[in-house]
N, C-alpha and C positions, 0 to 999 in steps of 0.2 A: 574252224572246222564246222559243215554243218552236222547239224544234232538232228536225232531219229526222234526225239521225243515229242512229245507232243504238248501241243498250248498249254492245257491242263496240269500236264505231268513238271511242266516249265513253271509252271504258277507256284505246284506243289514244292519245287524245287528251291525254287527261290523265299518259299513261307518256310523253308527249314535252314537255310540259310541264313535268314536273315532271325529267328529265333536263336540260334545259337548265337551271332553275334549280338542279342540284346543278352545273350546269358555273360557272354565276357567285362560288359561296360563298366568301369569303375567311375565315372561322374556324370551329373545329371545332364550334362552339355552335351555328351554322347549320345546320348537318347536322341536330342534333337536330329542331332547330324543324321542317324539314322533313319527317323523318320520321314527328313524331307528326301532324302536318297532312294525309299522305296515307295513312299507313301504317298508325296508330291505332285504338286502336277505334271513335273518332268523326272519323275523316278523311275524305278525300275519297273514297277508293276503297271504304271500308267501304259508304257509305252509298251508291256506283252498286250494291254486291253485294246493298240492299234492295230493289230494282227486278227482283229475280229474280223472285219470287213473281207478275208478271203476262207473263212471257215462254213461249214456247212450249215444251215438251222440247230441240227443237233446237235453238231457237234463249237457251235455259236454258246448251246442251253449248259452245257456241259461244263466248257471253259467259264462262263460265264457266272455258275455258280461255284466254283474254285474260286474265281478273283473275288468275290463275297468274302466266302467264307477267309479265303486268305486274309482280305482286310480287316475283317472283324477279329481274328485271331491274333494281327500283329495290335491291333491299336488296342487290344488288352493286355497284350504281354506286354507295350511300352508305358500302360494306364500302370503295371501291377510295378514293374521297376519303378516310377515317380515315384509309384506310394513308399516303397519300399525305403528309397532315398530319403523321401522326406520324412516317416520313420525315425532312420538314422538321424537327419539332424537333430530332430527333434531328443531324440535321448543323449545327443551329444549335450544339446542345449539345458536341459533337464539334471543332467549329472552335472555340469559346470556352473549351473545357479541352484543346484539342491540346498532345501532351508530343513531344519528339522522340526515342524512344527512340534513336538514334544518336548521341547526344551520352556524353560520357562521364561516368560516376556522379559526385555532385558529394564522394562520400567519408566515412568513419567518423566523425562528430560529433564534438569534440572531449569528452572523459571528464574525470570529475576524482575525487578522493577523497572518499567518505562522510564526514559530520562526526564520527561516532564513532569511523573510522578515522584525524584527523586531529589528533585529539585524543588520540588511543594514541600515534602517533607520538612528539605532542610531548613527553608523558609520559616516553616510552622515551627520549628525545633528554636531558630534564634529569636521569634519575636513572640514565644512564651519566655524565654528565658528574660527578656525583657520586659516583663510584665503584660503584652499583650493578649487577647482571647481569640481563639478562634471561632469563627460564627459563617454559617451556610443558609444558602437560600436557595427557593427555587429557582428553575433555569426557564421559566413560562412566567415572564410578569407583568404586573399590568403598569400601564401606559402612567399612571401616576406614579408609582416607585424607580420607572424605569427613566421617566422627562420630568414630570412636572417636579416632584417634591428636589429634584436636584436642581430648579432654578435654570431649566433647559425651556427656552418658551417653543408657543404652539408652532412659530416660522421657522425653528431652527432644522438646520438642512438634515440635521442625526434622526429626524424622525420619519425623511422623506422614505420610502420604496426601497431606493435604489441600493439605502446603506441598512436597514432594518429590515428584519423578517416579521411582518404582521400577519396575524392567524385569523380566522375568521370571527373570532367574537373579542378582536378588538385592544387582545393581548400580544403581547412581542416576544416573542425568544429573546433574552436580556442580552444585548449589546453591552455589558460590562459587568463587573459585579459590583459597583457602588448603590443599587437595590439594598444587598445585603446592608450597608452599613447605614440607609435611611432603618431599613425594620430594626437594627442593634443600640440605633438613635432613639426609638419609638421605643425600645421594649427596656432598656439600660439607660442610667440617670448617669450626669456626669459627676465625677471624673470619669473618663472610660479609654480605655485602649483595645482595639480591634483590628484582626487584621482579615479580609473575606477570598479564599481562594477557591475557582472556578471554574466550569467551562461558559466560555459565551457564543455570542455568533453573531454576524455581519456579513451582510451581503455585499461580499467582496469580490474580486475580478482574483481569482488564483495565481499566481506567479510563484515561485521562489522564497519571496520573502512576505507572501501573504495568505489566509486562508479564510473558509467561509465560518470554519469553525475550528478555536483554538483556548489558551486558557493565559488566565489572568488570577493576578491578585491585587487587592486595593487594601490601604490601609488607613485606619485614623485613628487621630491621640486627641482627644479633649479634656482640656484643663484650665485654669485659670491662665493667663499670661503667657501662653503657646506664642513663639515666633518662629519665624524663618531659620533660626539657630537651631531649633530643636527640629524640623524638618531634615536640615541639613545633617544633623550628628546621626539621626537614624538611617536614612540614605548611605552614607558613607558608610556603615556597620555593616547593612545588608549586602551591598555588594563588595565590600571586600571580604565577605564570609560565604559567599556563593562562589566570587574568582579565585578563591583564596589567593589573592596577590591585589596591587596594589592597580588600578584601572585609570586610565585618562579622562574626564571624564568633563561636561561644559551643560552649564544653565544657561538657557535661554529666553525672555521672556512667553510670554505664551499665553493664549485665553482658553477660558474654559469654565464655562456658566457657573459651576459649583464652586467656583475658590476664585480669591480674591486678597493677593495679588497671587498670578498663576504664574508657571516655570514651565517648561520642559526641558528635562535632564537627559542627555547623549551621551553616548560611551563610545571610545574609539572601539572599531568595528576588530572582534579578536579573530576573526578568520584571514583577512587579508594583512591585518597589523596595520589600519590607515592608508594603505596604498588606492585603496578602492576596489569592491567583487559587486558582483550580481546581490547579495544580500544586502549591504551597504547603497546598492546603485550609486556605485562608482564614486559614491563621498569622502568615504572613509570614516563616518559616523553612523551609528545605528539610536536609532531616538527609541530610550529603554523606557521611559515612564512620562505622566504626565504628575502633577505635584501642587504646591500651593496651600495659605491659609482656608479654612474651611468660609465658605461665603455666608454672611451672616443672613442672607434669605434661608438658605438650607437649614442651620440652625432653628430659625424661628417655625418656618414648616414640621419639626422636630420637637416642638414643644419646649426648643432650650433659648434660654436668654443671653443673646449674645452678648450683649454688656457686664455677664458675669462670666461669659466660659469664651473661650477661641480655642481654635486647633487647629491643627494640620491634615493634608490627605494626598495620599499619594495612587496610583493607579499604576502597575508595568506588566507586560507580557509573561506569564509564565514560560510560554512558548519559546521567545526568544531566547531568553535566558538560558533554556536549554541548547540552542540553538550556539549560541555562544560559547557556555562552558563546554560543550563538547564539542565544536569545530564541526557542526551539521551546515551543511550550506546551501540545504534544501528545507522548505519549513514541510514541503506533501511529502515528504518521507517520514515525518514522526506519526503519522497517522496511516500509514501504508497500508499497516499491516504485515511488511516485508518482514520475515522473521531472521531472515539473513543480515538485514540491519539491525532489530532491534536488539539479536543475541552480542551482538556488541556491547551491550552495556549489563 
């Protein structure tokens, strides 16, 4: 049916309209719907503002500030519902995560020890009872404590770049702790028992079962008529008191500047059980230490007389051993920082 009303009064009509149906809306989605319905380029209002083109100048001036004002009134009554809605969520949000900060803090998490720290410990705990001492050094040494006094010469490849970190005046971030036990050589007469635990560092290629930086421990017995027996008896103590169980375990010969004749001692690998993993590289052995009588160059660099005194020295991963006793089969995870790992232990 047509309508007597006019442009204007059609504008006004529709801006009451469509105000009371923003007063009904109960979700934010409705908002839209109605927006593009009136507000649109094919809405309702769009298409009364085609009906200009047969109205008068004045009566053009007229309609023309109706559709204005129209627009500006709905897109604030649809601006004031948003807020309104988001509002609401927000105190929905608000009441569903309310904290009382007035309450007293619930306190410092309970802490525990690193497993590579736990594992130092125990170390330290069975070769004092043993009569051995423990002794530390620094971890910036120089090129004589670190190669030369251990009988390591100036071609040998441990001094190259690729495997050593050299600082600019000429000192190394110590590549082992056997440092320590030249300065406990130098400072301590014999008979002596020592054992030096650390961190060290090597410029290694990262993987699984390697790092640039990780820890060790080295140790040495000097006394008159040190052999291979007595290497052996302490080897065997320590690591059946770290696995506390009974381990597979294989001597290998093996070279190594400072000792003379030299070993390397392997342990079937306790993550996969000898079948072969990523940590092992598929062997089924993991090589825990290097070993041997102490080489009587080092001795006499040491101020001691080899023809009166011998001993033993042994050198193994802290790291690993962690790595083992706990069934870690990542070595960049003890150093992560992942608290989600380390509260494991």
């Amino acid at each position: 049916m047509e309508t007597d009303l006019s442009l204007d009064q059609r504008i006004a009509q529709k801006q009451a309209e469509t105000l009371a149906a923003l007063a009904r809306v109960t979700k934010p989605e409705e908002l839209e719907t109605i927006r593009v319905a009136v507000l649109g380029r094919k809405g309702s209002l769009s298409q009364l503002s085609g009906e200009f083109a047969r109205l008068t100048p004045e009566e053009r001036k007229t309609a023309g500030r109706a559709l204005n004002a129209a627009k500006e009134a709905l897109e604030a009554a649809i601006e004031t519902r948003q807020h309104a809605f988001e509002q609401e969520q927000l105190a929905k949000q608000l009441d569903a995560e309310w904290i009382d900060l007035t309450l007293p803090a619930p306190g410092p998490r309970r802490g525990s020890l690193h497993p590579v720290t736990q594992v130092q410990a125990e170390i330290e705990a069975l070769f004092i009872s043993l009569g051995f001492t423990v002794l530390d050094g620094p971890e910036v040494e120089t090129e004589y404590h670190n190669f030369d006094a251990l009988n390591i010469p100036s071609e040998h490849p441990a001094r190259d770049a690729q495997d050593t970190f050299w600082l600019t005046d000429c000192n190394v971030l110590r590549t082992h702790t056997s440092p320590v036990q030249v300065r406990g050589m130098e400072r301590l007469r014999p008979p002596l028992r020592i054992i030096a635990p650390g961190r060290v560092f090597r410029n290694e290629e990262v993987d699984a079962s390697h790092e640039h930086t990780f820890y060790q421990v080295e140790g040495m017995m000097i006394d008159r008529d040190i052999s291979v027996a007595h290497l052996i008896y302490f080897m065997k103590k320590m690591l059946s008191a770290v696995f506390r169980r009974d381990v597979n375990v294989r001597l290998r010969p093996g070279f190594f500047p400072f000792v003379e004749p030299g070993f390397e001692l392997d342990i079937q690998c306790l993550i996969c059980g000898g079948k072969g993993c990523a940590v092992c590289k598929q062997s089924g052995w993991v090589e825990q230490m290097g070993c041997g009588l102490v080489h009587p160059n080092v001795l006499r660099m040491s101020g001691i007389d080899p023809n009166e005194w011998s001993g033993f020295a042994f050198g193994l991963g802290l790291t690993r051993l962690a790595m083992m006793r706990y069934g870690i089969d990542d070595i960049r995870l003890l150093q992560s920082g992942d608290l989600r790992f380390l509260n494991q232990f």
